[in-house]
N, C-alpha and C positions, 0 to 999 in steps of 0.2 A: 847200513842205516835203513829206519824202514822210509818208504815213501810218503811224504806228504804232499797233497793237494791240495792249494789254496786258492780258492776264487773271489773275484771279485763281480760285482752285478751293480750295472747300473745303466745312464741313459733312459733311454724310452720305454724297457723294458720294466724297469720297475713298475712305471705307470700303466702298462698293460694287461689288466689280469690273463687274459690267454696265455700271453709271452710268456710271464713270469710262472704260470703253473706250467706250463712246459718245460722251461727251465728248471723248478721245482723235482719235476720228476726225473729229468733227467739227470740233474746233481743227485737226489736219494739213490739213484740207482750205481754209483760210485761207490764199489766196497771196501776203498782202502782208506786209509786216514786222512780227515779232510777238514778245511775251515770255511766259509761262510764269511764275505764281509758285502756289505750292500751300502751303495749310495742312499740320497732322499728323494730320487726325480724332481717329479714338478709340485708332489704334496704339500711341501711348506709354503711354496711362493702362492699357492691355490691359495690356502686357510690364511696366509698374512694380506691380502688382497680382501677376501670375504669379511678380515677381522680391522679392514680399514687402517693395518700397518705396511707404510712403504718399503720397499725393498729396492737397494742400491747395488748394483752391480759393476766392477769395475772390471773389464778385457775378462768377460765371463765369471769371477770371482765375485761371491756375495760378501756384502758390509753385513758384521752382526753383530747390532746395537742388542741390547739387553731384551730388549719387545723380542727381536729376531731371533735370539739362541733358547727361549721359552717356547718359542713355536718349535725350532730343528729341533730340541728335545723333546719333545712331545710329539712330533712325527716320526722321525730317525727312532729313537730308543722306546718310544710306545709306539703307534700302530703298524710302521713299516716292518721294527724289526719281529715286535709279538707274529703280526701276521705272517711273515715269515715260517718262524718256528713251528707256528700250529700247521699249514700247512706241510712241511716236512714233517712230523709228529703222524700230519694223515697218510705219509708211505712208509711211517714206522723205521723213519730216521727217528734217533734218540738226542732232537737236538735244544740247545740252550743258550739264552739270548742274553747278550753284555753289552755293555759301552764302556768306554776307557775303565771309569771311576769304579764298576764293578770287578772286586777281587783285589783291585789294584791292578789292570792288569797293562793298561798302558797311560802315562803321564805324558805329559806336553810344556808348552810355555806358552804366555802369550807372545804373537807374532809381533816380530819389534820390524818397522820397515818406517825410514824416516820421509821416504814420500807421503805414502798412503796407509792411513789408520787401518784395518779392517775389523777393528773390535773385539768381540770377544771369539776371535778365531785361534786356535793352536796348532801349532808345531809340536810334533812329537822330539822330545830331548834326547840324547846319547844313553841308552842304555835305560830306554825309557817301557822294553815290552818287558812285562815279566816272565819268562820263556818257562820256567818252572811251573807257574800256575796253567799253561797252553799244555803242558806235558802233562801234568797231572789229569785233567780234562780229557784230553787226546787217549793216552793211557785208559782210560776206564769209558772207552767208546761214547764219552759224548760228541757232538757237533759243535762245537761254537761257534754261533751267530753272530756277528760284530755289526756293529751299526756307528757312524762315522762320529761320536763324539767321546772326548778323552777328558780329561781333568789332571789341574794342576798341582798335585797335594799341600793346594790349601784349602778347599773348598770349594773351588771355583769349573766349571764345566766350560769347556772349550769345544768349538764348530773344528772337524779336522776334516781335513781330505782326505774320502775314500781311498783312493789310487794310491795316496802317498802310502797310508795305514796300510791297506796292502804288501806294497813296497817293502817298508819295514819291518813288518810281521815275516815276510817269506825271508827277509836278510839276518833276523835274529834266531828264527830258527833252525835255519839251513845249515849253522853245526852239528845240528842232533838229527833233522834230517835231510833225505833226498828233495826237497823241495820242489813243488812243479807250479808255478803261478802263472791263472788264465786271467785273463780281464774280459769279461764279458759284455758286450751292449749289443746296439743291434746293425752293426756292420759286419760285413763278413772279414775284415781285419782292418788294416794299413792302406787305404787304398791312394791309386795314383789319379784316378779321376772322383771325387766326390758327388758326382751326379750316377755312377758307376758305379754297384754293389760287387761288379765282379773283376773289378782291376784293383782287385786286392794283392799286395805282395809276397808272396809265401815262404822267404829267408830277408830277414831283413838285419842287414849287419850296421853297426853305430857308424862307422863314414859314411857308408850310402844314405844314410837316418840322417846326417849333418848335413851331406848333397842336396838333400830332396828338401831338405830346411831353406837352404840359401835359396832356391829355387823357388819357392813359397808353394811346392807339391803339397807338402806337409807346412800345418799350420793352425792357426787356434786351438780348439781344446785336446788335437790332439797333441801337439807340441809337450807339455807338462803330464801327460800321459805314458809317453813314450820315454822321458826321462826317466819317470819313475820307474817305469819296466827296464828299460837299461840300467839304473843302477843296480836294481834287483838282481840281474843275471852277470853283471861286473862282481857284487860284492857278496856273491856264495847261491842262490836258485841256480838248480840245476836243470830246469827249462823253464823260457818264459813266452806265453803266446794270448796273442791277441785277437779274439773272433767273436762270431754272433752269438749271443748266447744259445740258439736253435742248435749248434755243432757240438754243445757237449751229448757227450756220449759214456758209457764206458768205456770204451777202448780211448781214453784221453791222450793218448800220446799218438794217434792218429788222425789230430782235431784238425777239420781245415779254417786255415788259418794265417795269422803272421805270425811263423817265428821267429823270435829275436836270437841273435848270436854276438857275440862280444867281436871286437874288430872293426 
């Protein structure tokens, strides 16, 4: 099978245009087959602030009332992911920007959770990416650019999590290929002290991941991070790693980094 590369980008780095044109160049310069997905950083919460709508945040997780999923659409799927695109377009990557509802190419549901509402946010459903339309794309050397919002086919656009999108994307296509998913931001991986960009761990297996949990080493938003990348490499990626965006390179399977390993 041939190899696929999928990354994901987000954190602080989106918000930093330095960062992100480095990162830029350094993903165009990946010759193998590859996909593109990006978080919102701090964009939307800016402009729902300046446009005098509140924004609710629950253990890091945004509430998105109807005012909220007009803004992440309109930041996510307009300026974040366009901008994007033209920038890889200016190192003559050939690439092209979607959200769920484009193509068809990934569906969701709204998130039913009998605590906490969170609006109009989506879960991606069973058999919910379209791996044919990724293939068809992929095939004829385009890039696609994903940006974190899906739709329900009914008309309705749903808030998803980047990470999870991720997740599922590298698990639905890893039958057809070798799958390698990075997650990108701007730590140098996993680390064991959080004030410490260089006690990052560089094999990180899912007991030790569940250890360093109980222990509250590991904690907040990487906790639902780190699921998602273990499920990934559980259910068919055939590497999954986690590092600063600054360490992609070409040579991707030499990323310093966390790698994850099943066990």
């Amino acid at each position: 099978m041939k190899k696929l590369h999928i990354l994901k980008i987000g954190g602080n780095i989106i918000d930093d245009p330095t960062q992100l044109n480095r990162f830029i160049q350094h993903f165009s310069e990946i010759n193998e087959l590859k996909i593109l997905i990006h978080g919102g950083g701090k964009l939307a919460t800016e402009l729902a602030h300046k446009l005098g709508i509140k924004q609710t945040l629950i253990e890091g997780r945004r509430i998105t009332d109807s005012e909220t999923l007009n803004i992440t659409v309109m930041v996510y799927v307009g300026l974040i992911n366009k901008t994007i695109v033209a920038k890889l377009q200016a190192h003559n990557n050939n690439a092209i920007g979607f959200c769920g509802a484009d193509g068809n190419l990934i569906k969701s549901k709204k998130r039913e959770n009998a605590e906490i509402d969170y609006g109009y946010v989506g879960d991606i459903i069973e058999h919910g990416i379209d791996v044919k339309q990724f293939e068809q794309l992929l095939e004829t050397s385009k890039i696609p650019v994903i940006s974190p919002i899906t739709h329900d086919g009914k008309g309705n656009l749903l808030n998803t999590n980047a990470d999870t999108m991720a997740s599922k994307i590298a698990i639905a296509l890893s039958s057809f290929y070798d799958v390698h998913l990075t997650y990108c931001f701007e730590k140098n991986g996993v680390l064991l002290d959080v004030e410490n960009d260089e006690s990052f761990i560089p094999i990180l297996k899912k007991a030790d991941y569940f250890n360093l949990k109980k222990e509250h080493t590991i904690s907040k938003g990487m906790i639902p991070k780190l699921d998602n990348a273990f499920s990934a490499i559980e259910n068919g990626a055939k590497q999954v790693t986690i590092c600063h965006a600054k360490n992609i390179s070409k040579q991707m399977e030499n990323m310093r980094g966390t790698q994850l390993l099943k066990g």
